[in-house]
Each structure stands twice: as structure tokens, then as C-alpha cells.
C-alpha positions as CSV (number, residue, x, y, z in Angstrom):
1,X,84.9,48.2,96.7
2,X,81.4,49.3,98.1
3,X,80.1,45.8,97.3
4,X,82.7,44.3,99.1
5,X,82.3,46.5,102.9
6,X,79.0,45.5,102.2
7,X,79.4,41.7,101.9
8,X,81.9,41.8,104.7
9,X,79.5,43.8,107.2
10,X,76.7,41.3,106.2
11,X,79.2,38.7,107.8
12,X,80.3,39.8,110.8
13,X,76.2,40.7,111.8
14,X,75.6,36.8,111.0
15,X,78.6,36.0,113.4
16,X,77.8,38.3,116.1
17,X,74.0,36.7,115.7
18,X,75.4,33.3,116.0
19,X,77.4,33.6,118.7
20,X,74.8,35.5,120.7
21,X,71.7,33.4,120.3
22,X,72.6,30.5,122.5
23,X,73.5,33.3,125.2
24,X,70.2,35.0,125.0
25,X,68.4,31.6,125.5
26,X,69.8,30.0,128.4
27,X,69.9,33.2,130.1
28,X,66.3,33.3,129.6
29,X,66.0,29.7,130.8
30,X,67.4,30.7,133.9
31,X,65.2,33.7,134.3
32,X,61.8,31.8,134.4
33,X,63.2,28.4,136.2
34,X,62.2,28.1,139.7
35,X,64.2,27.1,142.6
36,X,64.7,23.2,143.1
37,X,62.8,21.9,146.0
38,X,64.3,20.5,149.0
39,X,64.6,16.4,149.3
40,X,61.6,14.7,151.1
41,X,62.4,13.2,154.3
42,X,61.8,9.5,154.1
43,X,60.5,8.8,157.6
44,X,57.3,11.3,156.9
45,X,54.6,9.7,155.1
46,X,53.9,13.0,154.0
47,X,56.6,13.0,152.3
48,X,56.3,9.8,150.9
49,X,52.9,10.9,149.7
50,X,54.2,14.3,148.1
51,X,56.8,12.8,146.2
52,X,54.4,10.4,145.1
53,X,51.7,12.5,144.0
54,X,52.8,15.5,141.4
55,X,52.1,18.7,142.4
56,X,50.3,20.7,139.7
57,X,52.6,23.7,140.6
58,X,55.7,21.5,140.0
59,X,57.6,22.3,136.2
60,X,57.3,19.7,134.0
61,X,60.3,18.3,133.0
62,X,59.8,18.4,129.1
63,X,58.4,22.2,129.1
64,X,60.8,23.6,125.9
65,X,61.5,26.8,128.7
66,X,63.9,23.9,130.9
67,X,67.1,24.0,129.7
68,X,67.0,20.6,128.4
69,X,64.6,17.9,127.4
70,X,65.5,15.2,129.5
71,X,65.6,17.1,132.7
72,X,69.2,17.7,133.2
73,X,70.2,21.4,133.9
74,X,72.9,20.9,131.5
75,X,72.7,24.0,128.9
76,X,71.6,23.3,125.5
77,X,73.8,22.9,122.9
78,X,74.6,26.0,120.8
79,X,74.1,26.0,117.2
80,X,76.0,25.2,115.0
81,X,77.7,28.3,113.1
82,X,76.8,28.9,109.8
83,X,79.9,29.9,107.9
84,X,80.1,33.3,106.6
85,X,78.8,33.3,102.6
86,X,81.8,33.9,100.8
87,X,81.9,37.2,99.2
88,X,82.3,37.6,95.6
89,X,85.2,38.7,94.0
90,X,84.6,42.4,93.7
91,X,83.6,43.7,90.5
92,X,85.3,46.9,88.4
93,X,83.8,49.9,89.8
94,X,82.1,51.9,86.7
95,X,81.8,55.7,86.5
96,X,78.3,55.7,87.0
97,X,78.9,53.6,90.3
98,X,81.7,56.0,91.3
99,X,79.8,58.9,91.1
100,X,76.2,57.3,92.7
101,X,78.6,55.5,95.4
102,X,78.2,57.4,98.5
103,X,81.3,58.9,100.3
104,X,83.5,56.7,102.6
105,X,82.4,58.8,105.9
106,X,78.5,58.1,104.8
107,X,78.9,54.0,105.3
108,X,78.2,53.2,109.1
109,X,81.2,51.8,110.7
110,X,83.7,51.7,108.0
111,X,86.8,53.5,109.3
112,X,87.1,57.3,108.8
113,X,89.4,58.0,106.0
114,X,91.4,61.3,107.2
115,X,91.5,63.9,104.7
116,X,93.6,64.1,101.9
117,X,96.3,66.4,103.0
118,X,95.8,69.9,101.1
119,X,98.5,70.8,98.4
120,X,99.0,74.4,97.8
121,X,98.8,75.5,93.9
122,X,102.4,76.0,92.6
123,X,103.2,79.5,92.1
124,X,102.3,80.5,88.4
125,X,105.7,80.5,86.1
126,X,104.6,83.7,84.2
127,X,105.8,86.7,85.7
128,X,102.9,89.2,87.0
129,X,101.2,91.5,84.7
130,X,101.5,95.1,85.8
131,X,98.1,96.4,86.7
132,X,96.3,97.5,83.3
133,X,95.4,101.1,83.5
134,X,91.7,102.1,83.5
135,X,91.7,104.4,80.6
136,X,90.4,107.8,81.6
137,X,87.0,107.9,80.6
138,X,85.6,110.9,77.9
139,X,84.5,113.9,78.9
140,X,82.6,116.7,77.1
141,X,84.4,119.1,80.2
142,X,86.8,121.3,78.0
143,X,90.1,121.3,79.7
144,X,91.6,124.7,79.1
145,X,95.0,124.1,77.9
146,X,98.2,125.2,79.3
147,X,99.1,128.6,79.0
148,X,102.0,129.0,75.9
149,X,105.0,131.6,76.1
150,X,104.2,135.3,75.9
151,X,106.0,136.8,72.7
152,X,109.4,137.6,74.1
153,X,111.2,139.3,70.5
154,X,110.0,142.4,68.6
155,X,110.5,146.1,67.7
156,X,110.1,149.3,69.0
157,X,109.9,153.5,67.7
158,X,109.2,156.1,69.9
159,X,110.2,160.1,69.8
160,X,111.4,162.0,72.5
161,X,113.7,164.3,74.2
162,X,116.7,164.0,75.0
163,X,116.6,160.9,72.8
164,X,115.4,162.0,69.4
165,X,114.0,159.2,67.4
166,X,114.9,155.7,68.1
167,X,114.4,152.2,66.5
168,X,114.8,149.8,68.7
169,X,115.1,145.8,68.9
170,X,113.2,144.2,72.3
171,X,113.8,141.2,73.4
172,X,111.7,139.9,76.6
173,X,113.6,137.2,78.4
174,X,111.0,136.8,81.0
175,X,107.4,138.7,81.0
176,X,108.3,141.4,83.4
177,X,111.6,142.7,81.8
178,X,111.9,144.3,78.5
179,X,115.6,145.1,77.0
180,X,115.9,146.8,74.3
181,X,119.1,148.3,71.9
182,X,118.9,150.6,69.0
183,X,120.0,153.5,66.4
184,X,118.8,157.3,67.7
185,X,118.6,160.7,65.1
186,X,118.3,163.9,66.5
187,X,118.5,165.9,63.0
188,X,122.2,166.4,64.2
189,X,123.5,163.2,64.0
190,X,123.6,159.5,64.3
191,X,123.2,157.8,67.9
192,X,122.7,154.8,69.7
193,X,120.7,153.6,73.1
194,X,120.2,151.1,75.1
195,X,117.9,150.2,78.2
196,X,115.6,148.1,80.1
197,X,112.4,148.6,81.4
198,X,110.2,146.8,84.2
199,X,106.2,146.4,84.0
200,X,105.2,144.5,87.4
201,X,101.7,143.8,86.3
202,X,100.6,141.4,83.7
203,X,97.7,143.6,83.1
204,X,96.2,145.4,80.4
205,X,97.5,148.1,81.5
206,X,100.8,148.3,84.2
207,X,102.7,151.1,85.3
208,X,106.7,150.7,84.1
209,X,110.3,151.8,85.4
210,X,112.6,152.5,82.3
211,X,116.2,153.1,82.5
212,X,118.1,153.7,79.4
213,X,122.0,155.4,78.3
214,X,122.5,157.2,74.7
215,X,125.0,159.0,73.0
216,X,124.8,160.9,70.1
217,X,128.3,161.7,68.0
218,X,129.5,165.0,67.0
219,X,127.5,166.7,64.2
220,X,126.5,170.0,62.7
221,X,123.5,171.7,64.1
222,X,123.4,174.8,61.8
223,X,121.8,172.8,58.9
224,X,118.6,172.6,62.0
225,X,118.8,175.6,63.2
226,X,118.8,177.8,59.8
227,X,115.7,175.2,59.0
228,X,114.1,176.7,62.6
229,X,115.1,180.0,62.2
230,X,114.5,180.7,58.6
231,X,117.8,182.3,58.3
232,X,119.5,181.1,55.5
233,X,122.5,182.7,56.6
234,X,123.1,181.4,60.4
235,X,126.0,180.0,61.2
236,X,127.8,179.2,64.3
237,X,131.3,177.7,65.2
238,X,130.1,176.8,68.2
239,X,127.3,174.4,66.3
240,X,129.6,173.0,64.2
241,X,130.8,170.6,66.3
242,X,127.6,169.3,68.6
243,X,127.3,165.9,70.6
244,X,126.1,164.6,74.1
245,X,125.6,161.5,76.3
246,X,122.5,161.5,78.1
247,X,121.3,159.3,80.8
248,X,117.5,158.4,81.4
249,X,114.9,158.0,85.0
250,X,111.6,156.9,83.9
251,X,108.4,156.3,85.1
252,X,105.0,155.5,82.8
253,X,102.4,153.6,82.1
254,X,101.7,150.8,79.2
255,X,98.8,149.6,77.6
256,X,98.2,146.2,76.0
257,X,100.3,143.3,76.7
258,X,100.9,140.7,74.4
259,X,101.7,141.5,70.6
260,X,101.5,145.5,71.1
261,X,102.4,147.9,73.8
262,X,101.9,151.6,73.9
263,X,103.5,153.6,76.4
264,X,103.9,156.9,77.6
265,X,107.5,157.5,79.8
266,X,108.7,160.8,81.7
267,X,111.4,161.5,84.3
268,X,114.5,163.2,84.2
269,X,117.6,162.6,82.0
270,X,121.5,164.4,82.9
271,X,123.0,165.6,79.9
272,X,126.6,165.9,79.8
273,X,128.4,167.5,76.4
274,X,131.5,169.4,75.3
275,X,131.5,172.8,73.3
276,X,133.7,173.0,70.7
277,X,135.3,176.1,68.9
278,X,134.1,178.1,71.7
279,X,137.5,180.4,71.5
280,X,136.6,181.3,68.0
281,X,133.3,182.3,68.7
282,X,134.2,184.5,71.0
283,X,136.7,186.0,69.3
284,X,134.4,186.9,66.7
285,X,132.0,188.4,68.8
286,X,134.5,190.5,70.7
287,X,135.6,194.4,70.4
288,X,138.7,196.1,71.2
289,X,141.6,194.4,72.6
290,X,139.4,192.6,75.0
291,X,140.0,188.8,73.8
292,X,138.5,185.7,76.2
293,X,140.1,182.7,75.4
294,X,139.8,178.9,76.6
295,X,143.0,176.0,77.0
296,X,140.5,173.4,76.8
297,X,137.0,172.9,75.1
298,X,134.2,173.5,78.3
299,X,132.2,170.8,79.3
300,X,128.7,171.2,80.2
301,X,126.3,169.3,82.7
302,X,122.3,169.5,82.7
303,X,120.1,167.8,85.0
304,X,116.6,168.4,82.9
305,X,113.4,167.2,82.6
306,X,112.3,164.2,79.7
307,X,109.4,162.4,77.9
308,X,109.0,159.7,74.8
309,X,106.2,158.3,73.7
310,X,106.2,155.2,71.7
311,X,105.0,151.5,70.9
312,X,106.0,148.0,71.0
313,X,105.6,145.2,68.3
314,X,106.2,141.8,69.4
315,X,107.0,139.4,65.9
316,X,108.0,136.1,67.7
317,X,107.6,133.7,70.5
């Protein structure tokens, strides 16, 4: 293809030359011919003599400049116009020539090819990827792990009045409230208790607010108080019969937190009972005819003061 714009621009310069070089020669013919001089006046021997003689400054007639040899100012001919070579059949472009060939917008005066039109890339088929995740680089920084559940099950013993001693099971639903339920002795007899304490600080050591209800059955307090006295021969009607409910106001102080917890409580507890077989004991105890007797057994009401002192083992999370 490059071949051929060649041959065919090679041809229309030979026309345009052809066609153009008898124009450029007359018109330079005309440029350099002088005006024609007027026609002698026959009458005037001058004239007669002027014609006659050739002036020097007169053209010749057969100067190559006139525009034609035999004196006429007819034109010259133009020359004949060479046919255009015929161009040869085009020859199958190689890749060597396609990639040496110069672009179409380098030739001078070939038409300017407009641009291809621009296609946009199809859309890719495959779904997107979801963004891949930088994976968090290592680090010798020791990242302190998250704090596990405080112990929240375990035991507990302490001794005290009005309670007696008292084995207890604690359970710690969150880390500020303690509950706890258990069997009491008082060397009289069997009892139970329950109650719930609150320790505001998660320090090593926090003051505490305890509240707690017990009640110990009826039993037999002479046994305890011949083992007191040393009297071997006490006895009492009155202490046959002994029992009480009691009712606890703490405040304290607790040390250690996590697995074990000592603590020292102390407030005031109200003590409520019933005296039995107190018509017999006074009977006993009375002389004459003077006799004291009661329709129902007395009840009694204390309002007294009240300490423990005991310890907390925690077993489980």
C-alpha cells in the first residue's frame, strides 16, 4: 500500500510539471519582449531609410526568448504530456514492511485517517474479589489478655455470737455480692442462716455490709451450762426447752479477694425467744401459799450487740 501512494504521488508531480512548463515559458517570453514599434510613414525618407537599415537595438526575430521562430507572436506549442508510468501492481506488505512503514499521518498529503474510535474493555465476567486482608503483622508487644471470671462458688466457717458456729455455702453471682446459706450449732442445738453481704471495693482489702437471719430450734441448755459451771448437778426447767431467731446488722472489713477472704463483722443483732416451763420453775422456787403462775409461755426481745469472725474459700469459677 505504501508503494502504491508513492507511485501515484510520483504521477500527479509529473502532471502538475507538465501542464505548468509551457505556462512558465511564454509568460516569461512576454516579460522580456519589448513593445512593437510603430509603422514608418512612407512619405519620410527617413523612414524609408530606417526601415531599411536594421537597428542594432531592434530583437532579432530568431532569438529562442520570442515566442516563436518564425516571428509570429503565436505561443509555442506546449509539450507533449508524458503519460503517467503505470504503477505496479502493489506487492504483499511483509511484517517487516508493516512495522518499518511509517504511519499514515507521517506521508505528506495523503488524507488524514481519523482515529479509530475507542472501545471500552468489556466488564470482567468474574465477580470481584473481596479485598484480601493485610494480615496483622508480629509483634514481640505482649498483649495482656482479657481479664477471666472472678471465682463466684465456695465455702465459708466463722464463730460468733448470736450465731454460734456456721458452715456456710457462698455463691458470688456478681463480684460485689456474696450470698451465702448454711447449718449453725450453738452447743444447744441445730440451726440454720442465711445472708448476703456487699464489699464495694475490688481491693485487697474493702470494707463490707452483711445482713443475715438464723434460727436455732428448741434444745437443752443444761448439758452446757453444768459443762460451764462445773456442777454436775444443775438443772433447770426453764433450760430444757431453749431456742431463738436472731436477726443480724453488720459492718466489717475483708481482706484478700480472689480465692480467700478473711473478715472480721460487728453490729447489732435482735433476739427474739420464748421461755418455756417458766410456771414450773417458779413454782419450785416459791414458799408459802404464794404461787406465780403464767397462761402462756413469755416471750422475750433483746436488742444486743454482735461479732463473727471468719473466712472465705472460693473452689470454682
Amino acid at each position: 500500500m505504501l508503494r502504491s501512494l508513492r507511485f501515484e504521488r510520483a504521477a500527479t508531480v509529473t502532471r502538475l510539471t507538465a501542464l505548468a512548463a509551457p505556462i512558465l515559458a511564454w509568460a516569461s517570453s512576454a516579460a522580456a519582449a519589448p513593445d512593437a514599434p510603430a509603422a514608418p510613414d512612407p512619405a519620410s525618407p527617413d523612414a524609408t531609410s530606417v526601415a531599411a537599415s536594421p537597428d542594432a537595438s531592434a530583437p532579432d526575430a530568431t532569438a529562442p526568448d520570442a515566442p516563436g521562430f518564425d516571428g509570429s507572436d503565436a505561443p509555442a506549442e506546449a509539450a507533449p504530456e508524458t503519460p503517467p508510468p503505470e504503477s505496479p501492481a502493489p506487492e504483499p506488505a511483509t511484517p517487516s514492511d508493516a512495522e518499518s512503514a511509517p504511519a499514515p499521518a507521517d506521508i505528506a498529503g495523503a488524507p488524514e485517517t481519523p482515529p479509530p474510535p475507542s472501545v471500552a474493555a468489556a466488564p470482567d465476567a468474574a465477580p470481584a474479589l473481596a479485598p484480601e486482608v493485610a494480615a496483622p503483622r508480629a509483634s514481640a508487644t505482649v498483649v495482656a489478655a482479657a481479664p477471666s471470671r472472678a471465682p463466684w462458688i465456695g465455702a465459708m466457717a466463722d464463730l460468733g455470737l448470736p450465731d454460734g458456729a456456721t458452715m456456710s455455702l457462698v455463691v458470688r453471682p456478681i463480684r460485689s455480692i456474696r450470698a451465702h446459706a448454711g447449718l449453725s450449732h450453738n452447743l444447744i442445738s441445730l440451726g440454720e442462716r442465711v445472708g448476703v453481704t456487699w464489699a464495694p471495693l475490688s481491693w485487697w482489702v474493702s470494707p463490707t455490709v452483711s445482713l443475715e437471719y438464723g434460727h436455732y430450734t428448741d434444745g437443752n441448755a443444761n448439758p452446757l451450762v453444768r459443762a460451764v459451771s462445773g456442777d454436775t448437778m444443775f438443772s433447770s426447767a426453764v433450760l430444757d426447752r431453749v431456742g431463738y431467731n436472731y436477726a443480724n446488722a453488720h459492718l466489717g472489713i475483708e481482706l484478700g479477694r480472689r480465692w480467700f477472704t478473711f473478715y472480721i463483722h460487728a453490729g447489732a443483732s435482735r433476739i427474739t425467744s420464748t421461755i418455756h416451763n417458766l410456771s414450773a420453775e417458779t413454782m419450785s422456787e416459791s414458799a408459802g401459799t404464794t404461787s406465780v403462775t403464767f397462761s402462756k409461755d413469755p416471750s422475750v426481745r433483746l436488742l444486743t450487740v454482735s461479732a463473727r469472725i471468719g473466712f472465705v474459700v472460693y473452689l470454682a469459677k
